[in-house]
C-alpha positions as CSV (number, residue, x, y, z in Angstrom):
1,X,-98.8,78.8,-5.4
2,X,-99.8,75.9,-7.9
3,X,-96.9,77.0,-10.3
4,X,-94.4,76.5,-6.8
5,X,-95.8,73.2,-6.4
6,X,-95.8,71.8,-9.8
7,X,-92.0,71.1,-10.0
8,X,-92.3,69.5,-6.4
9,X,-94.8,67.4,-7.0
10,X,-93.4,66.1,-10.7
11,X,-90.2,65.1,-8.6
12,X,-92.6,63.5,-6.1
13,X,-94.2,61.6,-9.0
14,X,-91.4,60.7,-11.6
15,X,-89.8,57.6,-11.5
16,X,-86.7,57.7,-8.7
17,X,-83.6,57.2,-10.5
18,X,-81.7,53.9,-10.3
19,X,-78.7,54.7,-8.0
20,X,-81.3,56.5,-5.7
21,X,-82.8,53.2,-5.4
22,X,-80.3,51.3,-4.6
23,X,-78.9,53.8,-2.1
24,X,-81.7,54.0,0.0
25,X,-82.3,50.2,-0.2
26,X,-78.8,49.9,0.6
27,X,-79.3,52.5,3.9
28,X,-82.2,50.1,4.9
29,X,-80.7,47.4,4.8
30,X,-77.4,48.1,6.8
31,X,-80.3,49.2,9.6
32,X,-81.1,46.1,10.0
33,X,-78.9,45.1,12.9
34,X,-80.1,47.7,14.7
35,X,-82.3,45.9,17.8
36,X,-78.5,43.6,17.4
37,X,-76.6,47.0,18.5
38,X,-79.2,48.6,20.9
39,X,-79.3,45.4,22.8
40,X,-76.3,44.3,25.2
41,X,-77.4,40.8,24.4
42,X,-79.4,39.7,21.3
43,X,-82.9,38.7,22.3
44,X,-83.5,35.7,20.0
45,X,-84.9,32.9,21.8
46,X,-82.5,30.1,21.4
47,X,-79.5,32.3,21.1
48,X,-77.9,31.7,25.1
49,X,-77.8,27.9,24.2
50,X,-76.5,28.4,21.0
51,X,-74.1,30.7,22.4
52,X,-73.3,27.7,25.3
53,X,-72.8,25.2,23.0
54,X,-70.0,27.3,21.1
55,X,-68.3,28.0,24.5
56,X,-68.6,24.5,25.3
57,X,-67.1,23.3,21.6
58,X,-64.0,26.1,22.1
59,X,-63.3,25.3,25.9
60,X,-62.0,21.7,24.3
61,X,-61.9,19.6,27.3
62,X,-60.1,22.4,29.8
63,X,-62.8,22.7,31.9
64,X,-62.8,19.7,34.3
65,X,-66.8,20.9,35.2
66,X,-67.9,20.9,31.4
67,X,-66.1,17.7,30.9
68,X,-68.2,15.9,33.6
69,X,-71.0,17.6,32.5
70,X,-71.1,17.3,28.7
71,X,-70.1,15.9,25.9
72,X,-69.1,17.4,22.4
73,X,-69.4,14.8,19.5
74,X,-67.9,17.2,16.4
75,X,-69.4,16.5,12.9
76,X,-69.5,17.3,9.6
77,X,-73.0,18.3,8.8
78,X,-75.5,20.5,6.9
79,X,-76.1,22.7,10.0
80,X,-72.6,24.4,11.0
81,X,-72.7,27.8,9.7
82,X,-72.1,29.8,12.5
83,X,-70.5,27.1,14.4
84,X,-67.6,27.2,11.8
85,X,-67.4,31.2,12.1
86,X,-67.2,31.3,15.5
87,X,-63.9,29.6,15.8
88,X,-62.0,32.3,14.2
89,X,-64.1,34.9,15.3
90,X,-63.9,34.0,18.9
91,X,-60.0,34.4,18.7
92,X,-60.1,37.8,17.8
93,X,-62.9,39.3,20.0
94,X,-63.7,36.6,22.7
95,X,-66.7,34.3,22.7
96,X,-69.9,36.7,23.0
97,X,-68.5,39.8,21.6
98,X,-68.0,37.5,18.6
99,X,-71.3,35.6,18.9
100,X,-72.7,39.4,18.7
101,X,-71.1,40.7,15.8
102,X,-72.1,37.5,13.8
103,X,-75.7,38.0,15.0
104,X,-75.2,41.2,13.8
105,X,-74.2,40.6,10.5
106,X,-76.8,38.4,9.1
107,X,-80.1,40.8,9.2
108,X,-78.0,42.7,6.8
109,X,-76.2,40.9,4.8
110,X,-79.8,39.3,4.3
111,X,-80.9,42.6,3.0
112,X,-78.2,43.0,0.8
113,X,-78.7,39.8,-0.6
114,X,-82.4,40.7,-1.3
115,X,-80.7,44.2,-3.6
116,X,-78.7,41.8,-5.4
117,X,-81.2,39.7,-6.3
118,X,-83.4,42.0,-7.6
119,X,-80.7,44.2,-9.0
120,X,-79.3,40.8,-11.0
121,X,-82.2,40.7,-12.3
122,X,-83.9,44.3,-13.4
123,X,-80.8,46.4,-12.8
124,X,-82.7,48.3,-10.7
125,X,-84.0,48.5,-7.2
126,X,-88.5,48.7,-7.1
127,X,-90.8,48.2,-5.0
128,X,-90.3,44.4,-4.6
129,X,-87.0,44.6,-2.2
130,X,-88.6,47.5,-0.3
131,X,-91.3,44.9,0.5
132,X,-89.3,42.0,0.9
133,X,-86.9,43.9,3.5
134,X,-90.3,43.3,6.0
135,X,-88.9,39.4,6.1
136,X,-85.5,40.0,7.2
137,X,-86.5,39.7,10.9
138,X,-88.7,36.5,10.3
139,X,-89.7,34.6,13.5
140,X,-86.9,32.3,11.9
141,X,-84.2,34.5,12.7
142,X,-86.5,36.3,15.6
143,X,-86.1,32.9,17.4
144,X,-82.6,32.1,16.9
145,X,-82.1,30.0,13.6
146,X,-78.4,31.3,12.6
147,X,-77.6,28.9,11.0
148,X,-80.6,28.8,8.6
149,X,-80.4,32.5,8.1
150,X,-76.9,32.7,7.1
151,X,-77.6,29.9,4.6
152,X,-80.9,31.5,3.8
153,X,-79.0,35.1,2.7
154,X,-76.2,32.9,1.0
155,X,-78.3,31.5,-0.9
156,X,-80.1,34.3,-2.0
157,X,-76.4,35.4,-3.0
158,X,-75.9,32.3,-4.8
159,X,-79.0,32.8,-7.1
160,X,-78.0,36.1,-7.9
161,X,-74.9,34.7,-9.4
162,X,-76.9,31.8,-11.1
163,X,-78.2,34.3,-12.8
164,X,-75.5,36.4,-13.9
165,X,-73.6,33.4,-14.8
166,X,-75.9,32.4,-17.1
167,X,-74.3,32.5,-20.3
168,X,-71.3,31.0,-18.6
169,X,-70.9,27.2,-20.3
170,X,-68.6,26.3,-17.2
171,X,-70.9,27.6,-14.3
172,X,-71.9,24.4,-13.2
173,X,-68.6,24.1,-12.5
174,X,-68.5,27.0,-10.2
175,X,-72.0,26.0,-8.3
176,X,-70.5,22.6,-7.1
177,X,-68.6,24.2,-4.4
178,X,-71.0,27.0,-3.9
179,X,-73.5,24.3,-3.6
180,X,-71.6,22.8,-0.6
181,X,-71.2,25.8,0.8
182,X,-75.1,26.4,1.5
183,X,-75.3,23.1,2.9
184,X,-73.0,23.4,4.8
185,X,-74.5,26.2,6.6
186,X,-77.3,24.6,6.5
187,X,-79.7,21.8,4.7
188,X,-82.6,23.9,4.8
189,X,-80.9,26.8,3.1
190,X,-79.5,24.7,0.4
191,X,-82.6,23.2,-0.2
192,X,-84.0,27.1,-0.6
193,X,-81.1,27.4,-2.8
194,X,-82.3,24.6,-5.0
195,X,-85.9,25.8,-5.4
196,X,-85.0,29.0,-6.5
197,X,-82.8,27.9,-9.2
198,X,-85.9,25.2,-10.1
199,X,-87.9,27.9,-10.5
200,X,-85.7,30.2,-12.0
201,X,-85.0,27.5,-14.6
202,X,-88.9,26.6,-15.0
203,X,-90.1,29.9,-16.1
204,X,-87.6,30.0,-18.7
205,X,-88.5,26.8,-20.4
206,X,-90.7,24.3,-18.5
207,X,-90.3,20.6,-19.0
208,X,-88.1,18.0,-17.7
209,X,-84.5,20.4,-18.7
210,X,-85.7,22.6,-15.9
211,X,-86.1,20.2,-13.4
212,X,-82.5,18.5,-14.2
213,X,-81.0,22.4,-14.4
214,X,-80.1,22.3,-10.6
215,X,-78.0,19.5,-10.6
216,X,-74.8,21.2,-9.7
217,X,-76.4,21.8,-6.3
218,X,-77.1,18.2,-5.5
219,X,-73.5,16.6,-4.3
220,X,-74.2,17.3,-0.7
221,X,-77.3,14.7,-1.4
222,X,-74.8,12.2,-1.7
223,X,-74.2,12.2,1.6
224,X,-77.9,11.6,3.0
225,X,-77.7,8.5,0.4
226,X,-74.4,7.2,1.7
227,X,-75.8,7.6,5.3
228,X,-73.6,9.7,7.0
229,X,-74.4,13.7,5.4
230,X,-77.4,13.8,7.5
231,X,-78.0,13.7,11.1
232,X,-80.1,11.0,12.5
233,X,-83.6,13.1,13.7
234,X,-86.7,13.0,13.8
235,X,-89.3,13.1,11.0
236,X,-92.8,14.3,12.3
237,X,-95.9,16.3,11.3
238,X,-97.5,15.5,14.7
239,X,-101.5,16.3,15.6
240,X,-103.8,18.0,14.0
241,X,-101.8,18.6,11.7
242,X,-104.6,20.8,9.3
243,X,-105.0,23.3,12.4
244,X,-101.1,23.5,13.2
245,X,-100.3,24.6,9.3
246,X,-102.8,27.3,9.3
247,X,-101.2,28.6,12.6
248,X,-98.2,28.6,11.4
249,X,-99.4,30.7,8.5
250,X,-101.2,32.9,11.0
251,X,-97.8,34.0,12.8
252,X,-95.9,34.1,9.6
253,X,-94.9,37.4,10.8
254,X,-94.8,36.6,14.6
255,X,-93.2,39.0,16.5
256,X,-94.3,41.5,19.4
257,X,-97.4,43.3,17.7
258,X,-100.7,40.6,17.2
259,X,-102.5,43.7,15.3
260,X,-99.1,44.6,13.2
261,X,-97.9,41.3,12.3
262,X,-101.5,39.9,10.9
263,X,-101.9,43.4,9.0
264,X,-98.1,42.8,7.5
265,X,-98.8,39.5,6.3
266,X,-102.1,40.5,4.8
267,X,-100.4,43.9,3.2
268,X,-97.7,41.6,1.4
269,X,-100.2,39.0,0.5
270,X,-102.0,41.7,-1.0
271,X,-99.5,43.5,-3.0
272,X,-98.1,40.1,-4.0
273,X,-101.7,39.3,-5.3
274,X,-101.8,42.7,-7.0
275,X,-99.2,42.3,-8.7
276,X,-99.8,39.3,-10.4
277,X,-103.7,40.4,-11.6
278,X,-101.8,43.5,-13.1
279,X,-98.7,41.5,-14.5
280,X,-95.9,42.8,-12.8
281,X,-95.4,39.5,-11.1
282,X,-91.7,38.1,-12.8
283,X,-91.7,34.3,-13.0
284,X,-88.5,33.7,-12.6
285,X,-89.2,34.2,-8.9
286,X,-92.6,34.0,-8.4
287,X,-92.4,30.0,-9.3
288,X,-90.1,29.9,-6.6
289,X,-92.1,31.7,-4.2
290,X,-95.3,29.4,-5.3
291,X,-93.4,26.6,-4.4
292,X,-91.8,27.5,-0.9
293,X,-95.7,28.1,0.5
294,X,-96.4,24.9,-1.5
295,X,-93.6,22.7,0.5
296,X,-94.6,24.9,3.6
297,X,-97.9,23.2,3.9
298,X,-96.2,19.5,2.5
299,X,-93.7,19.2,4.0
300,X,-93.2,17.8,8.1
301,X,-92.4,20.1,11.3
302,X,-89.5,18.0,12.2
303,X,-86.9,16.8,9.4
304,X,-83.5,15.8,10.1
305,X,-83.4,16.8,13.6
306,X,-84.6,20.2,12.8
307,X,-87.7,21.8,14.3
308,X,-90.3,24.7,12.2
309,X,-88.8,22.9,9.0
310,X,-92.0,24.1,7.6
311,X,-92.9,27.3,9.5
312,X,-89.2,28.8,7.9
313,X,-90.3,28.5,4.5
314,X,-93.3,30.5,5.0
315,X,-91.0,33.9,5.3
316,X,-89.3,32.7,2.1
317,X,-92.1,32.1,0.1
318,X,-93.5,36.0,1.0
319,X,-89.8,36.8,0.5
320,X,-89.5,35.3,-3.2
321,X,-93.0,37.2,-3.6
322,X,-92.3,40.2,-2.8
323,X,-88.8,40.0,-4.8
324,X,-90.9,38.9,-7.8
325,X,-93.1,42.4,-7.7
326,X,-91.9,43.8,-10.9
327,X,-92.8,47.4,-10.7
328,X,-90.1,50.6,-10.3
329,X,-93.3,53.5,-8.9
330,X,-92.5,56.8,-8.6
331,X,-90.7,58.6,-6.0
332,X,-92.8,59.1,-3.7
333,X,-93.7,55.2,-3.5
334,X,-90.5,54.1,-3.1
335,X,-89.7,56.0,-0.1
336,X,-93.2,55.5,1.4
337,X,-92.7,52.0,0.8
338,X,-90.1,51.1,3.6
339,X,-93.0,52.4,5.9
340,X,-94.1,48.8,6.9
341,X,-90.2,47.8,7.8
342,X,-88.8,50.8,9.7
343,X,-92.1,50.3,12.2
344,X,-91.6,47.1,12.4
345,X,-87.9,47.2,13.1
346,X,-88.1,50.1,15.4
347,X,-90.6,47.8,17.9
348,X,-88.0,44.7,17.7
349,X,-85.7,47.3,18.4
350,X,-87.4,48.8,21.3
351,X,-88.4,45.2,22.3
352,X,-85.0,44.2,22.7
353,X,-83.7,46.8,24.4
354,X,-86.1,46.6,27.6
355,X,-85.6,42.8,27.2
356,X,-82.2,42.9,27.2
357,X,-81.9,45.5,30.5
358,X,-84.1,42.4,32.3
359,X,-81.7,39.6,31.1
360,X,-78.6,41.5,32.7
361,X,-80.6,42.1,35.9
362,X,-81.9,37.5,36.0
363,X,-78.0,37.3,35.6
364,X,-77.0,38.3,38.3
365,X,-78.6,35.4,40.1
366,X,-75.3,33.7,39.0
367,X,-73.1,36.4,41.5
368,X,-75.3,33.5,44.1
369,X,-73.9,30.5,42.4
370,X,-70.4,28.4,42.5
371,X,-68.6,27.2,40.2
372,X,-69.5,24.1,38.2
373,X,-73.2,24.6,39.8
374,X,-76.1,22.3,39.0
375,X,-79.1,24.0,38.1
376,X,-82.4,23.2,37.2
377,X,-84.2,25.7,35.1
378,X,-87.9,26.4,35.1
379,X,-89.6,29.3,32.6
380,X,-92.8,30.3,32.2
381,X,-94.4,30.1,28.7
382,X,-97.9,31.9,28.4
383,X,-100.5,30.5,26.2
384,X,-102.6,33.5,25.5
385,X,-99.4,36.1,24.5
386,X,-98.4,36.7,21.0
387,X,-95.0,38.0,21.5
388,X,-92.5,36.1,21.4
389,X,-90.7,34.6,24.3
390,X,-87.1,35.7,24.2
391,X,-86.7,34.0,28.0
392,X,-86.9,30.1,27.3
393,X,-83.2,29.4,27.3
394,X,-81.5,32.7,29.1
395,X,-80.3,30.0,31.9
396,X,-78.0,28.6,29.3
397,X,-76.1,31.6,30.4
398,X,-75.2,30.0,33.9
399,X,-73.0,27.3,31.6
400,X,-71.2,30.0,29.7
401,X,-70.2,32.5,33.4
402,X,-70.5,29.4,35.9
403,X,-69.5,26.1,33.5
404,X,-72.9,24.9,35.2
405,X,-75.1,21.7,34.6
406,X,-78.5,23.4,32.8
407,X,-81.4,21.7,31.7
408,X,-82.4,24.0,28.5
409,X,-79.6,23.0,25.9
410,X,-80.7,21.3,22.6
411,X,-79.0,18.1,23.4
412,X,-80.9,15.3,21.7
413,X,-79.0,12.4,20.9
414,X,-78.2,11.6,17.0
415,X,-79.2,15.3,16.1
416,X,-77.3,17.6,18.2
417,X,-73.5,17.7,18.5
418,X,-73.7,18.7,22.5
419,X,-74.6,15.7,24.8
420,X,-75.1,16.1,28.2
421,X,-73.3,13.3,30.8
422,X,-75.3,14.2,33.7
423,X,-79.2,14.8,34.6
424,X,-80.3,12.3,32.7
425,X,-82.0,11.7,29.0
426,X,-84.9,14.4,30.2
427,X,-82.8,17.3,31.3
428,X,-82.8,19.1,28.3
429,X,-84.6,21.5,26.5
430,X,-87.4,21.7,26.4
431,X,-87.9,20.2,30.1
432,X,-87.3,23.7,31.4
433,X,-90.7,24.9,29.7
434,X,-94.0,25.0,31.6
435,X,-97.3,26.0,29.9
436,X,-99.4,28.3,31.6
437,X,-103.1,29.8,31.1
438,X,-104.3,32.6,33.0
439,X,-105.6,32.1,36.6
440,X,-103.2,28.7,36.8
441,X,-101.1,28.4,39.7
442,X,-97.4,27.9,39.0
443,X,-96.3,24.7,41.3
444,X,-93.0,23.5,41.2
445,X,-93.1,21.4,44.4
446,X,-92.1,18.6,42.2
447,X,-90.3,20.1,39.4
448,X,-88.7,16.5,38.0
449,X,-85.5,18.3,36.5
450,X,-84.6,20.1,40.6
451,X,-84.9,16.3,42.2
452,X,-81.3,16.2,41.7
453,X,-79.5,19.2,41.5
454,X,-78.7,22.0,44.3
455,X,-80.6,25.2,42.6
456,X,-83.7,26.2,40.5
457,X,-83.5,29.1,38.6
458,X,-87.2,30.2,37.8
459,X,-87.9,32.9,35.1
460,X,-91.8,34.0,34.5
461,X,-94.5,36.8,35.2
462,X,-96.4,35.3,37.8
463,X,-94.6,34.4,41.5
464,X,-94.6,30.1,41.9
465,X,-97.6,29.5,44.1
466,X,-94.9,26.7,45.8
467,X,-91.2,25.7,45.5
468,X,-89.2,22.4,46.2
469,X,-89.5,21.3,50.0
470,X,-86.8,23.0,51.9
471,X,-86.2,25.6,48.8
472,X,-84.4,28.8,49.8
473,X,-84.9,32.0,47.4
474,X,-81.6,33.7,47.2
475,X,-81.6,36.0,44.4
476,X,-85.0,37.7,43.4
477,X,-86.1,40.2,40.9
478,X,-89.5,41.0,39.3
479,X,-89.8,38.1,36.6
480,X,-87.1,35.3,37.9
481,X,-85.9,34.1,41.0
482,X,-82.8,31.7,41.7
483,X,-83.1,28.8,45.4
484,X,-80.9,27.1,46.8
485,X,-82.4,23.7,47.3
486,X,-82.1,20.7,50.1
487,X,-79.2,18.6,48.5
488,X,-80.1,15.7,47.0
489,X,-78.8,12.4,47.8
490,X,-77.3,11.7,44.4
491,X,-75.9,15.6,44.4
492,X,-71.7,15.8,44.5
């Protein structure tokens, strides 16, 4: 029997071969838009407003309701990655069908990016991208940040060819446009972009030539000194400020599972730690992935009209550090290895699926609605629960099937593109959001966005303890519930 096994357990052992690798990291990677194909509609948090703010940008001024209602000031910015796709994509397919195929690519391209990388590098796929794939669904893109994503796999794309140009005298020429191009998906990305070439650059030969090597990258900076490259936000760290950057730490992970997202982050954080006590931690990424959870903790919450500038960069920093895990283990390891991922992909999966059955079901509050409706949204967001809310802006929906008024669209003047000409400077996102604690009654008697509008659409766990005087429920199902409301005087 021991003779049988022998030849079965030296395959187990020996080192995997190197298009073996990359086949199977290839196969994992193309799985990841799989909770984007189970689910009728992808369960990212922001994605209904982002998908309303691309039917508003394409409709264009035909609709006379989303021409009373809004405003769409077009620019040219370091945030329009998906904004640009969409327009030809929406042509072919229609508006969501598009919106879900682009959702759909980004998980893997992201993953493919990741084999490049490492492959660029070693020729060969190890353990480092079967640990890295863990980051693809970061609470980045688990929240909605499309634009970042795209730029963040781009740019991981772009190194790869940093790299591989390398003995190239003319690839600075190359990376000027290629530069732009990450920007222009998004500043955060390009700034990613940046730091991994800095740190590329630094292991190679440290000094002042390293920290001038990116300089192909930096034309879009020309812009933010000229004034008109970057949009007018906000800049803010806010309170406690100590306490808020270890939380963000804590939830680097954040997804459904409290017990399997701390365990993942302390599983990579070990192996990355392992691997640099053994060696078999490669510099030419693991400077870069020092300096993303550097910036994550220096850097503000807010920049440029972007929120979780900092909280993004913690996924990147275990994604460089994974990437930077220099070891090719034997078989057996390799395909162990992916263990971590496939769980954690199979519960988003799951997640989304059940989610996405109970968004189709609050829709069909809008059957209850005219045309051109005005709606106040109100949804319920629990302190004590890990997972995250995917329900915070599904009434974005009523702009895209009813060309409605809606209170949860990023709309803030000088940042976003969309304005909003009615409801005032507070009906907006995140007006629609109200913080609840267990045993707290939910009272929306006077719910400031419904004083002027004709319906409140209310989406949370827990029934409303009381509703706007003269209020009558007309749709109901187990989490949401859409009233008609006494008309306002100022109502149409």
């Amino acid at each position: 029997m021991a003779g049988k096994t022998r030849p079965v357990w030296n395959a187990l052992t020996a080192p995997a071969g190197r298009r073996e690798g990359l086949c199977l990291a290839i196969a994992l990677a193309l799985l990841a838009c799989l909770p984007v194909l189970v689910a009728a509609r992808p369960q990212m948090t922001d994605y209904p407003s982002h998908l309303a703010r691309y039917y508003i940008m394409l409709d264009q001024g035909h609709s006379a309701w989303l021409s009373r209602y809004y405003a769409f000031n077009w620019r040219w910015s370091g945030n329009l990655g998906v904004d640009l796709l969409i327009w030809p994509m929406a042509k072919l397919f229609g508006l969501e069908p598009a919106a879900r195929i682009t959702t759909a690519i980004v998980p893997p391209l992201t993953g493919l990016a990741m084999i490049t990388v490492e492959w660029t590098l070693r020729r060969r796929i190890g353990l480092g991208t079967m640990l890295a794939l863990v980051t693809i669904w970061s609470p980045a893109l688990i929240i909605g940040l499309l634009n970042f994503s795209l730029a963040f796999a781009l740019a991981l794309f772009a190194f790869a060819g940093w790299v591989r140009l390398e003995p190239w005298r003319w690839r600075w020429l190359v990376f000027i446009p290629i530069g732009g191009l990450v920007w222009l998906c998004h500043l955060a990305g390009w700034g990613v972009l940046g730091v991994l070439v800095l740190g590329y650059e630094w292991h190679r030969r440290p000094g002042m030539r390293a920290l001038l090597a990116p300089w192909p990258l930096a034309f879009p900076a020309l812009g933010f000194l000229g004034g008109g490259g970057a949009p007018a936000g906000l800049l803010a760290y806010g309170q406690n400020i100590g306490t808020y950057k270890m939380s963000i730490w804590f939830m680097a992970l954040r997804d459904q599972s409290w017990r399997l997202d701390i365990d993942s982050l302390g599983f990579l954080l070990v192996a990355c730690g392992t691997a640099a006590i053994l060696r078999r931690f490669d510099g030419r990424l693991g400077w870069a992935a020092v300096l993303f959870a550097l910036l994550s903790l220096a850097l503000p919450r807010h920049l440029g009209g972007g929120d979780y500038t900092d909280y993004r960069l913690i996924a990147v920093a275990l994604s460089a550090g994974c990437l930077a895990i220099d070891w090719s283990p034997p078989r057996l390891v390799l395909w162990l290895a992916p263990g971590l991922y496939l769980v954690r992909l199979a519960l988003t999966t799951l997640t989304w699926q059940a989610d996405s059955r109970e968004v189709e079901t609050m829709l069909r509050a809008l059957d209850h609605v005219p045309q051109g409706a005005r709606i106040a949204a109100a949804v319920v967001m629990e302190r004590t629960v890990w997972a995250t809310d995917t329900f915070q802006h599904v009434p974005s929906y009523a702009t895209i099937h009813r060309d409605a008024l809606v209170n949860t669209h990023f709309a803030e003047p000088g940042v976003h593109m969309l304005q909003l000409r009615e409801g005032g400077p507070e009906f907006k996102d995140p007006s629609q959001r109200i913080l609840h604690g267990p045993g707290q009654p939910v009272d929306l008697a006077s719910f400031a966005p419904a004083k002027d509008v004709e319906y409140l659409w209310y989406i949370g766990g827990e029934t409303p303890a009381t509703l706007p005087p003269g209020a009558e429920v007309i749709y109901r199902t187990r989490r949401s519930l859409m009233a008609r409301l006494a008309k306002a005087p100022s109502a149409r």
